[in-house]
N, C-alpha and C positions, 0 to 999 in steps of 0.2 A: 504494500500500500504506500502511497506517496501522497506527502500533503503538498502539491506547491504553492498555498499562501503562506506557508512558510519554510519551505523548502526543504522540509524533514523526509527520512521514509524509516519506515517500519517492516517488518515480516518477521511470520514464526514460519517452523517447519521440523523437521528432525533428518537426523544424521541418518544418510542410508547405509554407508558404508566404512566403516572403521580399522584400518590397520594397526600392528602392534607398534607400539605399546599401549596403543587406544583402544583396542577391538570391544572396551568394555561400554565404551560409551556409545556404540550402534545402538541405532533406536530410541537416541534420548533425543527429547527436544529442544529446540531450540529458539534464540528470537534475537533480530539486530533491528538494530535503529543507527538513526546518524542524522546527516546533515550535509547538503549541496551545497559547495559553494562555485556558485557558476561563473564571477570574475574568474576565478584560477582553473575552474575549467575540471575541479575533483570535488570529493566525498568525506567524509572523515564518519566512523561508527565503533559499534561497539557488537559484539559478540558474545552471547551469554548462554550456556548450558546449561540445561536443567537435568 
């Protein structure tokens, strides 16, 4: 989801696929957020596991 009156985006979703030493966290979910900045032309977020 993307808000652009102010420039944020959002999404959940989960981990399909996990290698080691992660394999424990397949199937956990997940959700980023951030923030456009469209002068420069990039993104900046954040990453969080549940």
């Amino acid at each position: 989801m993307t808000h652009w009156k102010e420039f944020t985006w959002e999404g959940n979703g989960y981990i399909k696929t996990a290698e080691a030493p992660f394999e424990e966290w397949e199937g956990r979910r997940t959700h980023t957020s951030g923030i456009f900045d469209f002068a420069a032309g990039t993104g900046t977020g954040t990453v969080r596991f549940n």
